[in-house]
BALO-711629 format. One record per residue: x, y, z of N, C-alpha, C in turn; residue in three letters. Coordinates in steps of 0.02 Angstrom, whole numbers, padded with zeros to 5 digits, always signed. Each point is the difference from the previous one (the first is absolute). Example, Ala and Ser with C-alpha at 12.3 -4.5 7.8 and 13.67 -1.06 7.14 Angstrom:
REM residues 2
+00660-00284+00390-00045+00059+00000+00045+00060+00000ala -00018+00053-00036+00042+00059+00003-00039+00055+00037ser 
END
This chain:
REM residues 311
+00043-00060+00000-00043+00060+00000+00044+00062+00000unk -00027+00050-00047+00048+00064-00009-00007+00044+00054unk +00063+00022+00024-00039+00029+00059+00051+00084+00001unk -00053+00052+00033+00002+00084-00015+00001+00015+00063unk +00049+00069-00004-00007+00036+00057-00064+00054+00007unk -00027+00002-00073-00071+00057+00010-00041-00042-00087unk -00060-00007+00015-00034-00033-00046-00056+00078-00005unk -00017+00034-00066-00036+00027+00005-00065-00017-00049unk -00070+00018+00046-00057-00005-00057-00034+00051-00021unk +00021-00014-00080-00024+00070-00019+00055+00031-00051unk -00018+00013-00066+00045+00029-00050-00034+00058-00016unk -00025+00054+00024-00024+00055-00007+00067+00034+00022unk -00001+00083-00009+00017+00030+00056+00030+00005+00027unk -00028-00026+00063+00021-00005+00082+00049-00063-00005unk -00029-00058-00028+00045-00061-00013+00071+00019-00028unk +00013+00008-00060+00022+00014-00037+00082+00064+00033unk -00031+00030+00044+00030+00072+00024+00046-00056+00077unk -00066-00031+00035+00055-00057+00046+00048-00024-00043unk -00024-00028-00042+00065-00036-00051+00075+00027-00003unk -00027+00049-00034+00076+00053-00016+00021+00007+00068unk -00042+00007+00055+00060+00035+00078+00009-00061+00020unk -00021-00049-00004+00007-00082+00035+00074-00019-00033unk +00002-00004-00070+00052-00003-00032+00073+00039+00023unk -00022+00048-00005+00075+00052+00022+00007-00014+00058unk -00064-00021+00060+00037-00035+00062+00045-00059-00007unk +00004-00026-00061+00025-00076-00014-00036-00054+00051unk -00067+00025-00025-00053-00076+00053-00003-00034-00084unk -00003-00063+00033-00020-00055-00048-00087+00018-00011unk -00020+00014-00078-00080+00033+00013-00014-00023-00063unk -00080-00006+00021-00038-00044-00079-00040+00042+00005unk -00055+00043-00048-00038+00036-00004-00065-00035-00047unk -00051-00031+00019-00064-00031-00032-00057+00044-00005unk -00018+00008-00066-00065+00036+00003-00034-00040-00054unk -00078-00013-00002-00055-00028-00037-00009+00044-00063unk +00007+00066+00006-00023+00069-00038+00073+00034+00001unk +00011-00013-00054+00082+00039+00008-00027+00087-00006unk +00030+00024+00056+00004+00089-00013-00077+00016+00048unk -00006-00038+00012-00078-00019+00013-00033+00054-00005unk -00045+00062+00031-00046+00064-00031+00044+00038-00045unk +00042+00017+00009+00032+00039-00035+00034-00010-00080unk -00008-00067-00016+00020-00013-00039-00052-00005-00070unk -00051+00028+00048-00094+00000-00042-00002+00069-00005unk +00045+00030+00008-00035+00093+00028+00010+00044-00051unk +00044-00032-00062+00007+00065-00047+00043+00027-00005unk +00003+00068-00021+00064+00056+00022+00000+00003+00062unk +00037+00018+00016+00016+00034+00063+00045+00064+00007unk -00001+00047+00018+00006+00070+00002+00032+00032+00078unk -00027-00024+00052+00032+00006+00079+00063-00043+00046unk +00041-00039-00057+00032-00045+00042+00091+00026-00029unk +00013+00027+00061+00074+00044+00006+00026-00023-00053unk +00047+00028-00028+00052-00035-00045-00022+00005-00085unk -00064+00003-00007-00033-00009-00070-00056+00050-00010unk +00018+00038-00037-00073+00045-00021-00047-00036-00028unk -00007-00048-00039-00067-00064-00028+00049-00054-00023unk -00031-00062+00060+00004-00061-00041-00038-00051+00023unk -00014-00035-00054-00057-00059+00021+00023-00056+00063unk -00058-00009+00020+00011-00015+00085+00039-00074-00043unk -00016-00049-00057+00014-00068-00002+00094+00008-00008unk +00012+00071-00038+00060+00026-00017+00028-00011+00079unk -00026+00026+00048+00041+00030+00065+00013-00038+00034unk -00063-00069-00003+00039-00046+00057+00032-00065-00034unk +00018-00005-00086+00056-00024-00019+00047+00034+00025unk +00029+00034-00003+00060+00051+00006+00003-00012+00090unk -00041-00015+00034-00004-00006+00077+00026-00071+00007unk -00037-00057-00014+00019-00054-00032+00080-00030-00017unk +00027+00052-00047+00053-00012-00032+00050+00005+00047unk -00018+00079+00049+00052+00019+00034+00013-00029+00073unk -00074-00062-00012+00005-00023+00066+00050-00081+00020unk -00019-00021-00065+00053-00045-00015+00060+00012-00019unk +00024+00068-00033+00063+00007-00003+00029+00012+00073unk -00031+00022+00058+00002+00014+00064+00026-00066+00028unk -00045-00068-00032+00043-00060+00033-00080-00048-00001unk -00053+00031+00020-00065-00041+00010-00015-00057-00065unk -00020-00031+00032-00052-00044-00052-00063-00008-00016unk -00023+00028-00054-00076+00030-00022-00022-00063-00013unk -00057-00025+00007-00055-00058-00019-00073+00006-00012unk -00021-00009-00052-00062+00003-00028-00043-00060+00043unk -00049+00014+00036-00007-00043+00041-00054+00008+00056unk -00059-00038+00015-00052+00024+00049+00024-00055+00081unk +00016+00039+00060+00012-00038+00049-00059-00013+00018unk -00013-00068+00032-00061-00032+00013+00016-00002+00081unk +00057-00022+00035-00015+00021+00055+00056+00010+00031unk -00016+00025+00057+00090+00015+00052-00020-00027+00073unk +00032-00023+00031+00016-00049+00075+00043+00016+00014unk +00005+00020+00088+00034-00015+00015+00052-00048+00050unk +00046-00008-00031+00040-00070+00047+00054+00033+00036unk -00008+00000+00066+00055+00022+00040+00023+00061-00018unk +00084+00023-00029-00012+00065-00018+00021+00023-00069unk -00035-00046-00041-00001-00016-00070-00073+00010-00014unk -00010+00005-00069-00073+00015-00034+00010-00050-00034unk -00037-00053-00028-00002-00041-00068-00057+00018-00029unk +00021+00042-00067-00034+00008-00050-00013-00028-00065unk -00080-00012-00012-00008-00048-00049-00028+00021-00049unk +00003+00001-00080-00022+00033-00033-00062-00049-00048unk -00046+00026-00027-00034-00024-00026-00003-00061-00041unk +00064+00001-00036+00024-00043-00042+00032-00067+00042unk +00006+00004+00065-00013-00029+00056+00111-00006+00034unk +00015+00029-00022+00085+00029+00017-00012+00018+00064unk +00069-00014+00028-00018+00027+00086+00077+00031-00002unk +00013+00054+00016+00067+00031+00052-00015+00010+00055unk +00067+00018+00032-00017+00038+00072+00049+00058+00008unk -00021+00040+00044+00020+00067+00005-00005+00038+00075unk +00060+00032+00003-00012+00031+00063-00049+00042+00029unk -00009+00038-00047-00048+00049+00006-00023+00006-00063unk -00059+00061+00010-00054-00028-00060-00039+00084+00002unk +00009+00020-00055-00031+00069-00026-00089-00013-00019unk -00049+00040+00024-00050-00032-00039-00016+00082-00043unk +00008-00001-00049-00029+00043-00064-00039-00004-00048unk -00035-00054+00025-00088-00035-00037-00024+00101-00032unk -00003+00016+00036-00050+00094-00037-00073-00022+00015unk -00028+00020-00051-00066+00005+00006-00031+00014-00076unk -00066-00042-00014-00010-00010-00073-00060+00058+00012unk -00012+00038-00072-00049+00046+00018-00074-00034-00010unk -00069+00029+00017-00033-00027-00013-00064+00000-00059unk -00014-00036-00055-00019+00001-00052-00078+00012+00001unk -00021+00026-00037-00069+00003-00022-00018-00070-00050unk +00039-00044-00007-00040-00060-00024+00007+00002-00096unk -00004+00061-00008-00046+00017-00090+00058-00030-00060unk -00056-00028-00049+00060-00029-00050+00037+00063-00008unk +00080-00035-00053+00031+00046-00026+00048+00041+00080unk -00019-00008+00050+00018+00049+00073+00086-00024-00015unk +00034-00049+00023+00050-00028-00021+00038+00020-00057unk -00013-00031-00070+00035+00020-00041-00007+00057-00019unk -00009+00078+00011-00010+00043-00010+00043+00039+00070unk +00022-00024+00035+00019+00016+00057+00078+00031-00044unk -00007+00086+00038+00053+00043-00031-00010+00014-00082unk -00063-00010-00032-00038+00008-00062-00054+00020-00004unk +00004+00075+00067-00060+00033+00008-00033-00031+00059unk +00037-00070+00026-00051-00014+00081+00045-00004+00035unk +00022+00062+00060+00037-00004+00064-00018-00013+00059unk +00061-00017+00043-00031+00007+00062+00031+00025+00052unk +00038+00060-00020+00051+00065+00028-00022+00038-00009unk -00032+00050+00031+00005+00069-00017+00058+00033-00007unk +00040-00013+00067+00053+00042+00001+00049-00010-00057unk +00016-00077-00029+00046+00007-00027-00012+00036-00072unk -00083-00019-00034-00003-00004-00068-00044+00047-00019unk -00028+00069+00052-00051+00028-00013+00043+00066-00051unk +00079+00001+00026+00026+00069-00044-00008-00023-00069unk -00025-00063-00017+00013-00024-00078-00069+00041-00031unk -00029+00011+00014-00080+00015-00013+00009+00078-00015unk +00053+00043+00015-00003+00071-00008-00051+00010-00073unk -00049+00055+00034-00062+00024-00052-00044-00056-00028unk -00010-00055+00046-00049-00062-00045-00064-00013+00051unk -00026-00032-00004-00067-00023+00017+00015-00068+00045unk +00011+00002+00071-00009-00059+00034-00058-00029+00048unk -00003-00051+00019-00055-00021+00050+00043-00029+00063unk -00019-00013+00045+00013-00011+00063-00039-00060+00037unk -00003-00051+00038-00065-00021+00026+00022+00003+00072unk -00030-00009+00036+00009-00003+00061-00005+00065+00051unk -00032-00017+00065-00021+00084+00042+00036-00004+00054unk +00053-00068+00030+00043+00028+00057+00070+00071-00016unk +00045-00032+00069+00027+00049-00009+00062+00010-00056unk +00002-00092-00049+00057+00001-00025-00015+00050-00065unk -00074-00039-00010-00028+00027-00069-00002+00066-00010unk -00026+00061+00073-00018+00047+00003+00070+00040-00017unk +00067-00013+00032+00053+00014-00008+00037-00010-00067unk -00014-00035-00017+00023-00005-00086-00049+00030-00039unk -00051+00017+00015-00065+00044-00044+00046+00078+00006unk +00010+00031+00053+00016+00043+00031+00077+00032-00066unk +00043-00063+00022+00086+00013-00054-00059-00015-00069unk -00045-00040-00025-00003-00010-00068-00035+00080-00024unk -00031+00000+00037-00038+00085-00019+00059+00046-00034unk +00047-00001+00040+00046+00041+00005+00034-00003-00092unk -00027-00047-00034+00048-00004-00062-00052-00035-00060unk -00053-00034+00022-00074-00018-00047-00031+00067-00024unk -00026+00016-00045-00036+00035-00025-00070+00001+00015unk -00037-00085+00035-00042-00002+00012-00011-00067+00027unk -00034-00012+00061+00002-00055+00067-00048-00031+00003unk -00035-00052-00004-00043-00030+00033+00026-00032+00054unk -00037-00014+00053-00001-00026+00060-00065-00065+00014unk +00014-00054-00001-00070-00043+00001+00001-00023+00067unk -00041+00011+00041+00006-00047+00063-00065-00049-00012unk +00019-00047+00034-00065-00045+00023-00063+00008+00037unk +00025+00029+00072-00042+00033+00050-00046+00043-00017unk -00028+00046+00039-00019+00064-00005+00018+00064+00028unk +00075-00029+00035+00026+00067+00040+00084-00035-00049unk +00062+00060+00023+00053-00015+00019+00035-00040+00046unk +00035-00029+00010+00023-00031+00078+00050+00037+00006unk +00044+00037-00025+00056+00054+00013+00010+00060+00052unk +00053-00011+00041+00009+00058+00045-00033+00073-00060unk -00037+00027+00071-00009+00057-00045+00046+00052-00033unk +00048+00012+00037+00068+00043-00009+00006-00018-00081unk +00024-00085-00015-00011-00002-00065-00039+00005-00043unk -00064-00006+00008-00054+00014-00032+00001+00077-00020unk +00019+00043+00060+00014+00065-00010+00054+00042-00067unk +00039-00049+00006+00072+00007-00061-00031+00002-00072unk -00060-00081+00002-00014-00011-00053-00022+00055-00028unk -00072+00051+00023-00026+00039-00008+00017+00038-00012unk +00089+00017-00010+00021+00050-00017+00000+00008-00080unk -00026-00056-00016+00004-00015-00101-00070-00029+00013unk -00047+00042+00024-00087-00024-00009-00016+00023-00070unk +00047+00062-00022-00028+00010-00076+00019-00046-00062unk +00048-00070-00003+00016-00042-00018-00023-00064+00014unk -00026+00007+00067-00031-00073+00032-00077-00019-00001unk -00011-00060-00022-00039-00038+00007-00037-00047+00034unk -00034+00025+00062+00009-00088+00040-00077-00021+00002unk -00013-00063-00036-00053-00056+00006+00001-00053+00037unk -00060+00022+00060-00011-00055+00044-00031-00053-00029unk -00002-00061+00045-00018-00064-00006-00016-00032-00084unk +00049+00026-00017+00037+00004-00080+00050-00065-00007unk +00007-00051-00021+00046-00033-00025+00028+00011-00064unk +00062-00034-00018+00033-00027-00050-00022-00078-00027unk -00040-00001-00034-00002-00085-00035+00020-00031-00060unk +00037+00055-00039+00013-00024-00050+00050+00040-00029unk +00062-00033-00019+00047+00056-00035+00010-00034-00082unk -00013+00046-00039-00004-00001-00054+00064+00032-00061unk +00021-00017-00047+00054+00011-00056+00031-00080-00029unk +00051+00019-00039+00003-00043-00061+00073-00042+00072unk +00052+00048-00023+00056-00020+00024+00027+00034+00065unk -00039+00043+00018+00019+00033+00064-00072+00029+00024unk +00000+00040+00065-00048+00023+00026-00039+00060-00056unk -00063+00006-00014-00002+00072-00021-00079+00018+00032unk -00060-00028+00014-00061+00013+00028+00006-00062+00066unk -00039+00028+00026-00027-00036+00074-00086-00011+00006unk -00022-00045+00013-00086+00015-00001-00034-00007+00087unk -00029+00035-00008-00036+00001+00081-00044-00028+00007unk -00032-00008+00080-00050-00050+00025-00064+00052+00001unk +00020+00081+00002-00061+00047-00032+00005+00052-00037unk -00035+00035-00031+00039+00048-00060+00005+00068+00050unk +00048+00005-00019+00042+00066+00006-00014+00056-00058unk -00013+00061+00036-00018+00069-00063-00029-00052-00066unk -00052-00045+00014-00044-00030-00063+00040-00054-00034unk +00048-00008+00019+00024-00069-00022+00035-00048+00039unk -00009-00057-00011+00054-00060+00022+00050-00008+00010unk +00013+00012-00078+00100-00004-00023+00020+00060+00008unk +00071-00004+00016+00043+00090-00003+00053-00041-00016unk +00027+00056-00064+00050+00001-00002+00046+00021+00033unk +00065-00029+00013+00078+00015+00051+00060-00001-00022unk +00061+00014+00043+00048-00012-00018+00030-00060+00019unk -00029+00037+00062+00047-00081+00060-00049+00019+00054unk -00011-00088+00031-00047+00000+00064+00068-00021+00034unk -00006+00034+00057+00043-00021+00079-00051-00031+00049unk +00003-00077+00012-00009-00043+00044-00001-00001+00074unk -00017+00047+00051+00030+00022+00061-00063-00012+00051unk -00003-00088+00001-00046-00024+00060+00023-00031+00056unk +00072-00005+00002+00045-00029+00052+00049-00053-00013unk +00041-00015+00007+00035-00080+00023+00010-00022+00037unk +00009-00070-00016-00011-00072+00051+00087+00000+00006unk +00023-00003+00069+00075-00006+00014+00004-00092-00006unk +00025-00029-00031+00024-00050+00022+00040-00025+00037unk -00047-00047+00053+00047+00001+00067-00014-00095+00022unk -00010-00014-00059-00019-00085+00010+00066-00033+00056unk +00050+00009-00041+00054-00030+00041+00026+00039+00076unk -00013+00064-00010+00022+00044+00055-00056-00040+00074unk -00052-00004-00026-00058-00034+00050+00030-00070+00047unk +00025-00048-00075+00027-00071+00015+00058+00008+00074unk +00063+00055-00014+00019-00008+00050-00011+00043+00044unk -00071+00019+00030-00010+00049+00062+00019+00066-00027unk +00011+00016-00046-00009+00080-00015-00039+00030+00036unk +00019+00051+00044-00058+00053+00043-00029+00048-00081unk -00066+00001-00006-00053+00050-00053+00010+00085+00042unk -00034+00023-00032-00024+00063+00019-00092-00023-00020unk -00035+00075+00010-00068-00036+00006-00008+00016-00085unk +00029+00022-00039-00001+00009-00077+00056-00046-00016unk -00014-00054+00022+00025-00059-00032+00075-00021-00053unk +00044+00070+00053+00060+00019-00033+00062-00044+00054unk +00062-00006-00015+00042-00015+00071+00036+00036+00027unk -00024+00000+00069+00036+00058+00057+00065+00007-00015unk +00057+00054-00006+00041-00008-00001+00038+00060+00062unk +00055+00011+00024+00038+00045+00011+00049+00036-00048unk +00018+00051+00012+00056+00048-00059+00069-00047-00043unk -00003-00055+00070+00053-00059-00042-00035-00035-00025unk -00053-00011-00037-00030-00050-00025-00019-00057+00025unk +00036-00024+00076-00032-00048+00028-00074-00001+00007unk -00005-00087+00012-00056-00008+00006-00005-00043+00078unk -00066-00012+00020+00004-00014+00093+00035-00087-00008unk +00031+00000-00051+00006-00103-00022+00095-00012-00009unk +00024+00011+00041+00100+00004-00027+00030-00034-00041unk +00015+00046-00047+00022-00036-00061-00044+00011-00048unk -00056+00076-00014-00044-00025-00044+00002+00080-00001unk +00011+00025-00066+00009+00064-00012-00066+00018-00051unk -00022+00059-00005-00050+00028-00050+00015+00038-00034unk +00000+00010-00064+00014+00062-00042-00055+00018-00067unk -00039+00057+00008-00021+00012-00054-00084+00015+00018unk -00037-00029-00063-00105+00038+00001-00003-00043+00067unk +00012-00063-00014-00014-00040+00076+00002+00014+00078unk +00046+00051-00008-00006+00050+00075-00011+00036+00008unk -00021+00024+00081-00028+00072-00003+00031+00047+00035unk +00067+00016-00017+00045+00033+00009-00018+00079-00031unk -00017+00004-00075-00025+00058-00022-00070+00023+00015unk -00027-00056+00040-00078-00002-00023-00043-00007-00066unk -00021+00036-00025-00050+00008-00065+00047+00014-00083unk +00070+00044+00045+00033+00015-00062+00045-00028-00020unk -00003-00059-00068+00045-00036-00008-00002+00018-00095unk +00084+00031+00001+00043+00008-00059+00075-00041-00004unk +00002+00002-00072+00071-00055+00020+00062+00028+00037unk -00025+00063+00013+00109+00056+00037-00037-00041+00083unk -00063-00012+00015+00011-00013+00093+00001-00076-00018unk -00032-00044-00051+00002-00065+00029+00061-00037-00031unk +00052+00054-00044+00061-00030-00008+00061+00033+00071unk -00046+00037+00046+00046+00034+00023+00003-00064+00081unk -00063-00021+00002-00006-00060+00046+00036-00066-00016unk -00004+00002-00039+00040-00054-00043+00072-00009+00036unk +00030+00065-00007+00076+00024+00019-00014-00014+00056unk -00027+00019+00035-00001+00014+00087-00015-00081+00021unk -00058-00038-00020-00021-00078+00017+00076-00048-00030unk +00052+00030-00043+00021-00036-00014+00075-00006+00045unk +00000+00077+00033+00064+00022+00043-00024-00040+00063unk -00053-00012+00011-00026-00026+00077-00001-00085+00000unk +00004-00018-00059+00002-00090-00002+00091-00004+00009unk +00027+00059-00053+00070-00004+00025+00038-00021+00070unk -00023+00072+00035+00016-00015+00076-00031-00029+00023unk -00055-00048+00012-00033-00046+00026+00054-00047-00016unk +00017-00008-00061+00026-00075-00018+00063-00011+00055unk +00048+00097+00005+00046-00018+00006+00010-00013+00094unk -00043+00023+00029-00028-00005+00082-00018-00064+00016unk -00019-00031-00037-00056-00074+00024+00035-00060-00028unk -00016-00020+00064+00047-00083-00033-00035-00044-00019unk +00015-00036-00037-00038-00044-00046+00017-00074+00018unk -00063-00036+00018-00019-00069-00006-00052-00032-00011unk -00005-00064-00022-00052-00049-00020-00043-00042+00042unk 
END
């Protein structure tokens, strides 16, 4: 059995960013992710991430990737099915049914966003269907977007999309907002651009090869269909925390994992980096959950090098 001084899950990001500092620690490190690049690698341009005025997120975390194995890590395409632990070893087993073990153990699972269901939602994804505001709303300067969703993520990306759309819809489900008002307040600062239809769905997105109409569950100003540029997706995500659960992961009550500023988690030997924690809270871009990455990956370091190891 192959055995690591830091096993990480998760090739997004946060994964990816442990990699490179795990490496230059010279830890023996394997890096597994199911979704290589995992959200970010769906997101499009990207426009806010230091170093690059625009480049596509699939562009950024090759180049993360690259530099993480040139660092020393070992990248693997790969879904872990489960982690145990034995004494003060992890044996990790991967789907394909492979087992290592590892000293410590990064979890950078993220968090998948959550879908409206509708054909076409998928392959159209970054072809007019997002699910960033922040990252992909500057792409829209002077166009026609839609929005769905009335918490506070949606309300907050309505708020930056105003700022550069020509013209907004807002669809909620409900019949109110769920958004701090403060933000609700922001939005309103582009009420002469904004649109918002209650208990309004999205059921149908319509075009040949990319997004171009959306159809509703009631007509809007006399019709169904509207034409768009790009709908932004902003009803929440599900953190994946399947395995974090398996070994006693302490939650938060938003179903994220507790962490401290070192990335520990309440379990020794079990570091967090990235959407999966709630270190930022609500705001997760790739500069904080590659910046956890660094920090979860400096803390498996000195763990490794403090703790003595047996079977």
């Amino acid at each position: 059995m192959k055995e690591y001084d830091l096993i990480v899950v998760g090739s997004g990001a946060a994964g990816l960013s442990a990699g490179i500092y795990a490496g230059r620690y010279r830890m023996k490190t394997a890096v597994f992710g199911e979704d290589f690049g995992g959200l970010t690698s769906t997101a499009g341009m990207i426009q806010n991430y230091p170093g690059y005025v625009e480049i596509d997120g699939f562009e950024l975390m090759s180049k993360m990737k690259e530099q993480a194995i040139i660092s020393g890590a070992e990248v693997y395409d790969g879904r872990i099915k489960t982690i145990v632990r034995e004494g003060s070893f992890f044996t990790i087993t991967t789907l394909k049914g492979e087992t290592y073990q590892s000293k410590t153990v990064i979890l950078a699972t993220g968090s998948a966003h959550k879908h409206l269901g509708l054909e076409h939602e998928k392959e159209w994804t970054s072809k007019g269907v997002h699910y960033c505001t922040t990252c992909d709303a500057p792409l829209y300067g002077g166009k026609t977007i839609a929005i769905v969703g009335g918490g506070d993520g949606a309300i907050k990306g309505a708020a930056l999309a105003a700022e550069y759309a020509a013209k907004l819809y807002v669809f909620v489900r409900g019949t109110a907002l769920r958004a701090e008002p403060i933000n609700v307040d922001h939005l309103m600062k582009f009420k002469e651009k904004v649109e918002i239809a209650y208990e309004t769905e999205v059921v149908e997105l319509l075009g040949v090869d990319h997004l171009e109409k959306i159809r509703l569950s009631k007509s809007l100003n006399g019709n169904t269909e509207l034409v768009i540029d790009g709908l932004f997706i902003e009803i929440g995500q599900e953190p994946q925390v399947e395995l974090a659960k398996s070994l006693g992961v302490e939650l938060d009550s938003y179903g994220t994992i507790n962490t401290d500023p070192t990335m520990r988690t309440n379990v020794e030997g079990v570091f967090v980096a990235g959407d999966v924690s709630n270190l930022f809270g609500s705001f997760r871009q790739d500069i904080t959950v590659a910046a956890m990455g660094a920090v979860a990956a400096t803390s498996a370091y000195n763990y490794c090098r403090k703790t003595p190891v047996h079977k």
